[in-house]
MOPAC internal coordinates of N, CA, C and O (Angstrom, degrees):
PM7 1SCF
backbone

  N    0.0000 0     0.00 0     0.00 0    0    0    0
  C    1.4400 1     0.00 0     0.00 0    1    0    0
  C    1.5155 1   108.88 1     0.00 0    2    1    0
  O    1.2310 1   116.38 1   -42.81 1    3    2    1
  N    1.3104 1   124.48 1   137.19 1    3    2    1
  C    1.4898 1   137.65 1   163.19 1    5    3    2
  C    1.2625 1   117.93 1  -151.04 1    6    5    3
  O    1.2310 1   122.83 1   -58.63 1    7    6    5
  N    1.6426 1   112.18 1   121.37 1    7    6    5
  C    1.0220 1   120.33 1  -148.33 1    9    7    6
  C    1.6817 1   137.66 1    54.85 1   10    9    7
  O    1.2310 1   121.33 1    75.45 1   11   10    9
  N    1.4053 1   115.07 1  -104.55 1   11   10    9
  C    1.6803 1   118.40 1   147.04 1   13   11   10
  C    1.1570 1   136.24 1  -107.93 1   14   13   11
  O    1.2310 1   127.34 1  -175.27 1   15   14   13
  N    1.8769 1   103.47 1     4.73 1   15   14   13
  C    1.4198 1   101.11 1  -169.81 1   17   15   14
  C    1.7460 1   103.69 1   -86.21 1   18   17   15
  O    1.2310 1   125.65 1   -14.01 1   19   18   17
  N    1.1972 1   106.75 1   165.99 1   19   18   17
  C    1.6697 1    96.04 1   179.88 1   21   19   18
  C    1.7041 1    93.62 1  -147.07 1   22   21   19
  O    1.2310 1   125.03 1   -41.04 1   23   22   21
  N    1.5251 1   107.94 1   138.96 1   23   22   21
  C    1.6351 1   113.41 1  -153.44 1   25   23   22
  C    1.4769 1    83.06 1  -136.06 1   26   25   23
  O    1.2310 1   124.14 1   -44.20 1   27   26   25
  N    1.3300 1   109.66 1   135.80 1   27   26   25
  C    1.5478 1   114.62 1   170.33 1   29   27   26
  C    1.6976 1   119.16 1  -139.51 1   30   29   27
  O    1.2310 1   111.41 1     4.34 1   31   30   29
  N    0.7567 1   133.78 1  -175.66 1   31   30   29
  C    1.5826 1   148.78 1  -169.09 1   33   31   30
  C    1.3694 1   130.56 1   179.58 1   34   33   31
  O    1.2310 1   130.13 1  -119.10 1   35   34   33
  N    2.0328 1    98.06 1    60.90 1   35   34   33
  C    1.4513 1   105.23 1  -166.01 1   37   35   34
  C    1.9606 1    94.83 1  -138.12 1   38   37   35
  O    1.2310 1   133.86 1   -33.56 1   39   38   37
  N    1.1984 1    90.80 1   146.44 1   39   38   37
  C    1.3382 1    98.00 1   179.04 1   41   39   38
  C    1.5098 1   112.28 1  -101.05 1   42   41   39
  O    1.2310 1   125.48 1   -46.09 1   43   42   41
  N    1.8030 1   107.07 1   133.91 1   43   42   41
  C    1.5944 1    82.06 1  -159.53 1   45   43   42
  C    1.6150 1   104.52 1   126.96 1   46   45   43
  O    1.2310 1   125.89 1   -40.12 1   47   46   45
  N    1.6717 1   106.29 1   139.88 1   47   46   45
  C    1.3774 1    88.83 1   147.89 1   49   47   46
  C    1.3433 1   150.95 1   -90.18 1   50   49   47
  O    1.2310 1   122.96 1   -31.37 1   51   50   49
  N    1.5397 1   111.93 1   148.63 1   51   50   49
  C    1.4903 1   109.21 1  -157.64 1   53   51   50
  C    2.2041 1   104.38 1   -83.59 1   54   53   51
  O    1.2310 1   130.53 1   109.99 1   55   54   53
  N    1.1902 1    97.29 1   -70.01 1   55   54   53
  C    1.4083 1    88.02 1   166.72 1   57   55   54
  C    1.1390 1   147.02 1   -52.43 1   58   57   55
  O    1.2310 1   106.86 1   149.36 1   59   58   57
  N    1.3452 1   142.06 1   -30.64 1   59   58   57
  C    0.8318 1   122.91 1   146.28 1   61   59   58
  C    2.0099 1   145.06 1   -42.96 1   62   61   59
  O    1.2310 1   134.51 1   157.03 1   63   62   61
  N    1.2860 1    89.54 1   -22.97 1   63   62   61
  C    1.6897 1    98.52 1  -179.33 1   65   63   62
  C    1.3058 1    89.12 1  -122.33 1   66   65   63
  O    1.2310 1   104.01 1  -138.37 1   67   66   65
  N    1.4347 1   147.08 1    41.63 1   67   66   65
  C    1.7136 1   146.56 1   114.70 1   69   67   66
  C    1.3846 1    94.66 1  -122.38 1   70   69   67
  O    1.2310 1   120.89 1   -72.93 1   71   70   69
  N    1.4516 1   115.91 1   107.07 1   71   70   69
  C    1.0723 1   138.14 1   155.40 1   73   71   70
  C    1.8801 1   111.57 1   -73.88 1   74   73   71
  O    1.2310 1   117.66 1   170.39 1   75   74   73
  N    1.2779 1   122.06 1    -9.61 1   75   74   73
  C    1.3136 1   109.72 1   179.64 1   77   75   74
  C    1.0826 1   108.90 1  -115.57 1   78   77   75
  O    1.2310 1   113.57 1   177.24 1   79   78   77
  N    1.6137 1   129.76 1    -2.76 1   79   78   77
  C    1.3905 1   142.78 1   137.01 1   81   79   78
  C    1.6117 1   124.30 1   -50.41 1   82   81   79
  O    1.2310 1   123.31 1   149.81 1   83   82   81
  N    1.2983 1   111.26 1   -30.19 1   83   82   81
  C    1.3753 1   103.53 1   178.18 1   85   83   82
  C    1.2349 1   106.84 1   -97.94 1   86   85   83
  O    1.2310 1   121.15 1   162.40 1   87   86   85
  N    1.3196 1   115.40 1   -17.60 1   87   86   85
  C    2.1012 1   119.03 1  -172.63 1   89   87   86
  C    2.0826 1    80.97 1   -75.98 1   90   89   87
  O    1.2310 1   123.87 1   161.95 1   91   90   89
  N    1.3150 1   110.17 1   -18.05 1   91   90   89
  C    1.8653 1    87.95 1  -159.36 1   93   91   90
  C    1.7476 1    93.04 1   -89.32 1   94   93   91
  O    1.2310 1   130.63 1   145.83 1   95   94   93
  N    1.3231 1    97.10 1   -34.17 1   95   94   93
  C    1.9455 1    88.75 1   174.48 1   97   95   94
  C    1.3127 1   120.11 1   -81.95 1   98   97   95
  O    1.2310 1   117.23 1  -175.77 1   99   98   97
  N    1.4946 1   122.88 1     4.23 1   99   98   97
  C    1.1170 1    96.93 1   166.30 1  101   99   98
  C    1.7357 1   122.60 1  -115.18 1  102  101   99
  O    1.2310 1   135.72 1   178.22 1  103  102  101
  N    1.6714 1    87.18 1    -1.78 1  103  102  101
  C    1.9099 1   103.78 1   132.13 1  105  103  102
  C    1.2600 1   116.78 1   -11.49 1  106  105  103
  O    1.2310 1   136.95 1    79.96 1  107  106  105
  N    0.9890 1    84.78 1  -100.04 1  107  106  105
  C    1.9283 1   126.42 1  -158.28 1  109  107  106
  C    1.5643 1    92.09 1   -53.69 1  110  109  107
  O    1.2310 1   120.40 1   135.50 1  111  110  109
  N    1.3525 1   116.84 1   -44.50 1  111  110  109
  C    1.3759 1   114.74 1  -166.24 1  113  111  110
  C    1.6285 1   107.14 1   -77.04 1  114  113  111
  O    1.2310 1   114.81 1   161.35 1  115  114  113
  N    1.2985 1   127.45 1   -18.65 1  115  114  113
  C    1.5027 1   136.50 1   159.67 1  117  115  114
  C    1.5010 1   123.51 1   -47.48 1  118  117  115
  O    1.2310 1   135.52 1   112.78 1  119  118  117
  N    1.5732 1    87.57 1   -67.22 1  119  118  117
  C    1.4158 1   108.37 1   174.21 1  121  119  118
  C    1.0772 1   119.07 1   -44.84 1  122  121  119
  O    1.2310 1   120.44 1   143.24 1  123  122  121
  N    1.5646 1   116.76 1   -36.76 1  123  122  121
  C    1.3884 1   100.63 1  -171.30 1  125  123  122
  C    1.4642 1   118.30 1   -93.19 1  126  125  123
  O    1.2310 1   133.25 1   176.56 1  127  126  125
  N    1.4069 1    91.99 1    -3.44 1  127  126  125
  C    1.8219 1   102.18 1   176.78 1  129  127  126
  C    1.3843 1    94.62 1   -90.13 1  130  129  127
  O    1.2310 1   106.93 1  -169.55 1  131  130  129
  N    1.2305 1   141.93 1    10.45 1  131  130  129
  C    1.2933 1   145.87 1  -168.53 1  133  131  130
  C    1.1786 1   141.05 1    30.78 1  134  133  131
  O    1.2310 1   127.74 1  -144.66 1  135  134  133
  N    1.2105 1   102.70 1    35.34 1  135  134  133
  C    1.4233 1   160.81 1   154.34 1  137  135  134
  C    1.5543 1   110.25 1   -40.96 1  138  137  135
  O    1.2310 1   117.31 1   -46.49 1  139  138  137
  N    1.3410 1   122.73 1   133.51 1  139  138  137
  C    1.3861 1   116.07 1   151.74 1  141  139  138
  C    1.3967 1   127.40 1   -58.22 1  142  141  139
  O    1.2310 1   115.28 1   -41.68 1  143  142  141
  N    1.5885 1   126.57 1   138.32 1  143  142  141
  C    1.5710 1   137.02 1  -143.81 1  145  143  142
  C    1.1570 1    90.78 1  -104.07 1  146  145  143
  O    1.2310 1   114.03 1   150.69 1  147  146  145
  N    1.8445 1   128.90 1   -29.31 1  147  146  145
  C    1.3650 1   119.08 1  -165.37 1  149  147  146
  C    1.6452 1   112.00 1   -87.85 1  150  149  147
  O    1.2310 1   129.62 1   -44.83 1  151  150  149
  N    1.6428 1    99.05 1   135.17 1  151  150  149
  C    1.5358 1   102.40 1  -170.13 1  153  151  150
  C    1.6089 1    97.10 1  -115.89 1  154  153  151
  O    1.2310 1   123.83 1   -31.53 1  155  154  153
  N    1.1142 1   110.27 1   148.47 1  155  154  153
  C    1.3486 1   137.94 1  -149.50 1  157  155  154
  C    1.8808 1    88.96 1   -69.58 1  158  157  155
  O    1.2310 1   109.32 1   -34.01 1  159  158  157
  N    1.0142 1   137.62 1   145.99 1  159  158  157
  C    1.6533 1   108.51 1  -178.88 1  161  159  158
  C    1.8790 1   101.49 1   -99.15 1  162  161  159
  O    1.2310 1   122.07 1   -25.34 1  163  162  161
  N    1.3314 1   113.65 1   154.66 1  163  162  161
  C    1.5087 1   121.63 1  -153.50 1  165  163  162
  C    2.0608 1    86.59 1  -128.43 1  166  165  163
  O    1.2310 1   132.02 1    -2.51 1  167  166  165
  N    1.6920 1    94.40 1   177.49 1  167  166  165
  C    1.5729 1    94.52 1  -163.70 1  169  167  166
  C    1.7632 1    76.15 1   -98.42 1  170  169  167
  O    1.2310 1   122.81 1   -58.71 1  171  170  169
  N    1.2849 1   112.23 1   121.29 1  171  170  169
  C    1.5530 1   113.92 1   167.36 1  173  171  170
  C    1.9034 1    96.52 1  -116.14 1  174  173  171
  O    1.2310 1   116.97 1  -126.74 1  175  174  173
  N    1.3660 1   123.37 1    53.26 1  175  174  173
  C    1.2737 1   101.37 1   169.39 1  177  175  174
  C    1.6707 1   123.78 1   -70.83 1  178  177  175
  O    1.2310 1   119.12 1   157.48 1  179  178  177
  N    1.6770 1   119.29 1   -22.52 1  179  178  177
  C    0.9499 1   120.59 1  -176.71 1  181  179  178
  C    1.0256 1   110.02 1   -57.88 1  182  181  179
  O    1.2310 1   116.18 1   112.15 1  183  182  181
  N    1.9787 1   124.87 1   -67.85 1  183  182  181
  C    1.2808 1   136.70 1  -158.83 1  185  183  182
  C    1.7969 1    98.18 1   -51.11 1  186  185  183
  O    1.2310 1   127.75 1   137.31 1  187  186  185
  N    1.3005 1   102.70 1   -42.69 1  187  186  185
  C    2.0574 1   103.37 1  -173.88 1  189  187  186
  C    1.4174 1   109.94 1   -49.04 1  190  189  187
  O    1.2310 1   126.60 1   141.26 1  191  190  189
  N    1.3019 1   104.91 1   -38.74 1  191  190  189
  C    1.6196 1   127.79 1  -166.08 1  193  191  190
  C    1.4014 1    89.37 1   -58.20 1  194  193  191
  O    1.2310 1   119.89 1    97.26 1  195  194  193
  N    1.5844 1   117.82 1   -82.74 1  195  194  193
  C    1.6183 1   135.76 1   170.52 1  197  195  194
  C    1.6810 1    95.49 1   -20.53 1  198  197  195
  O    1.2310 1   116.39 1   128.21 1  199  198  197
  N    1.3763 1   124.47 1   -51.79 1  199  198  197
  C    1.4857 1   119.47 1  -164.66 1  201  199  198
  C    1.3885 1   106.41 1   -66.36 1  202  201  199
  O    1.2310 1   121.07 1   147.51 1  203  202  201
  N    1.3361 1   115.57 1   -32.49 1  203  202  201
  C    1.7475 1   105.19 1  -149.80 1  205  203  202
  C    1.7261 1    94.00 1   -96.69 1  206  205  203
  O    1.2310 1   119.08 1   168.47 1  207  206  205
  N    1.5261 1   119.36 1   -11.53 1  207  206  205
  C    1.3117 1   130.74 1   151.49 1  209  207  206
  C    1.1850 1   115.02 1   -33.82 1  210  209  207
  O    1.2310 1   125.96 1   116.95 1  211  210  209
  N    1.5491 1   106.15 1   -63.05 1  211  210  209
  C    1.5616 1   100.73 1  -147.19 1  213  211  210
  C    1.7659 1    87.16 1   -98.14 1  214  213  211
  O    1.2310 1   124.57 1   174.99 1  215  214  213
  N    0.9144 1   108.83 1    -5.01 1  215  214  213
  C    2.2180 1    98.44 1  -177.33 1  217  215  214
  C    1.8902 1   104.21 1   -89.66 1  218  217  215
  O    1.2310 1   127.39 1   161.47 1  219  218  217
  N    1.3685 1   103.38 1   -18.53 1  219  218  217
  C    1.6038 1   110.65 1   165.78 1  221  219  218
  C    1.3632 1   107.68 1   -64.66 1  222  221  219
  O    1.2310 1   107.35 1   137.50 1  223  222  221
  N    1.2039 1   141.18 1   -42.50 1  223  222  221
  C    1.2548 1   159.06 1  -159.12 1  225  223  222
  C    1.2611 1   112.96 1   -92.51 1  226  225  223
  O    1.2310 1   119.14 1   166.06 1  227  226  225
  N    1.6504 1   119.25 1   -13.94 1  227  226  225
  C    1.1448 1   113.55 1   149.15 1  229  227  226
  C    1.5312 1   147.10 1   -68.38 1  230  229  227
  O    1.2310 1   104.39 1   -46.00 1  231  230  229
  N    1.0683 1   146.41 1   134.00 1  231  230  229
  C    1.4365 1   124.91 1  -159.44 1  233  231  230
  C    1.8194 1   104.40 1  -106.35 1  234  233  231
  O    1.2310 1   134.24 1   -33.01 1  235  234  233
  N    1.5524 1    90.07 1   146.99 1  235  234  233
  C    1.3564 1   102.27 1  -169.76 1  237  235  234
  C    1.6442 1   131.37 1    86.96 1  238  237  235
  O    1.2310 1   130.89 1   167.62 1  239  238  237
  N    1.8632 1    96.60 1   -12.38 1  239  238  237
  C    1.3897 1   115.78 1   162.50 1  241  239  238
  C    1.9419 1   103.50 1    88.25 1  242  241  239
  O    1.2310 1   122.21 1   164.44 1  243  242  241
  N    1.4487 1   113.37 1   -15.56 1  243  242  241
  C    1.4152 1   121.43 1  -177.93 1  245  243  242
  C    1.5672 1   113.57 1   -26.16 1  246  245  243
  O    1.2310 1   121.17 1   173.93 1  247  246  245
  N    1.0063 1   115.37 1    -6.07 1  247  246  245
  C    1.3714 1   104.40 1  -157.62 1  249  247  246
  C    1.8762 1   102.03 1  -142.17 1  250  249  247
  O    1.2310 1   110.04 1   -65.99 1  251  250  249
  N    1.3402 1   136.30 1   114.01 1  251  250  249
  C    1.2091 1   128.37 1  -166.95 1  253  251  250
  C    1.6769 1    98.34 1  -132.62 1  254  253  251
  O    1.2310 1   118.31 1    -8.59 1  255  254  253
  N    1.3443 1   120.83 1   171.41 1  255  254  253
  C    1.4438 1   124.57 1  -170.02 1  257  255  254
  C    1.3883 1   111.64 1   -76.61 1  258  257  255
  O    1.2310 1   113.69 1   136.13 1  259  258  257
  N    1.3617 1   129.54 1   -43.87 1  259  258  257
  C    1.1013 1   134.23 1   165.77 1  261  259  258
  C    1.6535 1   122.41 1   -78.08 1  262  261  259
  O    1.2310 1   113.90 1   158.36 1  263  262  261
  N    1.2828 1   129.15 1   -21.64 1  263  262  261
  C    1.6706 1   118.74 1   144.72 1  265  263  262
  C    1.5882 1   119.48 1   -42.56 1  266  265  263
  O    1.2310 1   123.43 1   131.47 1  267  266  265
  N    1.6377 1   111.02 1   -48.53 1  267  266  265
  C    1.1132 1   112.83 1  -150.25 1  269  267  266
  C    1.5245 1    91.59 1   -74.04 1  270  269  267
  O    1.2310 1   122.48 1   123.10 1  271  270  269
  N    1.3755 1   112.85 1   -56.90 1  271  270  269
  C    1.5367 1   121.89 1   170.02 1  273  271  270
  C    1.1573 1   110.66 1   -23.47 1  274  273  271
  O    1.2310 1   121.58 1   109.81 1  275  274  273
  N    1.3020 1   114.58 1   -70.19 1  275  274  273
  C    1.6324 1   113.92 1  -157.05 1  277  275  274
  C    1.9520 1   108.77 1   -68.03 1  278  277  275
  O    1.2310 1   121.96 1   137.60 1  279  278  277
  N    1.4993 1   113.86 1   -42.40 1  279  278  277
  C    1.6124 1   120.68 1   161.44 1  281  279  278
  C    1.3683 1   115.28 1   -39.63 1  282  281  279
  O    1.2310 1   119.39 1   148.99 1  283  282  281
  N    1.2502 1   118.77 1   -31.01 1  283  282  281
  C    1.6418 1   113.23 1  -170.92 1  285  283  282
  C    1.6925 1   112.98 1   -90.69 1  286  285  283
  O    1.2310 1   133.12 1   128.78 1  287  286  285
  N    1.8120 1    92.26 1   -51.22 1  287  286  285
  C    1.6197 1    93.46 1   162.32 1  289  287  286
  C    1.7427 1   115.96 1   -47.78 1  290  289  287
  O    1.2310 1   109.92 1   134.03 1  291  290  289
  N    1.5366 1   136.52 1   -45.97 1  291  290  289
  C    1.2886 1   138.69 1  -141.06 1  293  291  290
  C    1.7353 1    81.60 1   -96.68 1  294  293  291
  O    1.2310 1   108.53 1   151.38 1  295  294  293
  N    1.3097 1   139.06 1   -28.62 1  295  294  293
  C    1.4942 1   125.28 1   172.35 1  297  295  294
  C    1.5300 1   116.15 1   -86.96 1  298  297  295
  O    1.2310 1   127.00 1   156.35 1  299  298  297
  N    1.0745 1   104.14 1   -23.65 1  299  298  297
  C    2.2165 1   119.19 1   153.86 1  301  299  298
  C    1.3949 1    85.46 1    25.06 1  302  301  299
  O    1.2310 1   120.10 1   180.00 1  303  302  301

């Protein structure tokens, strides 16, 4: 991510298993309709589930649910 662009190289779907990737694009995508950004919060236990899948599967652990969270919010 830089700035708003967001570049990936994953096979697979991406949103659904980053649930705080899709709450951040559909941010940005508010905003620019100028729109209110705040979304009502919904039961996403599955997609988290899908998340904590694929951050296990990372090696060396680099990568946790709330890092990733908080990196995406702080590039907003």
């Amino acid at each position: 991510m830089k700035g708003r662009v967001v570049g990936t190289y994953l096979h697979g779907s991406l949103l659904p298993k980053n649930p705080h990737l899709a709450d951040l694009l559909l941010r940005w995508a508010l905003e620019r309709r100028g729109q209110d950004p705040a979304l009502e919060p919904l039961d996403a236990a599955e997609e988290w589930a899908a998340h904590a899948v694929l951050v296990g599967r990372v090696p060396g652990g680099r990568l946790t649910r709330e890092a990733g969270k908080k990196r995406a919010l702080e590039r907003g």
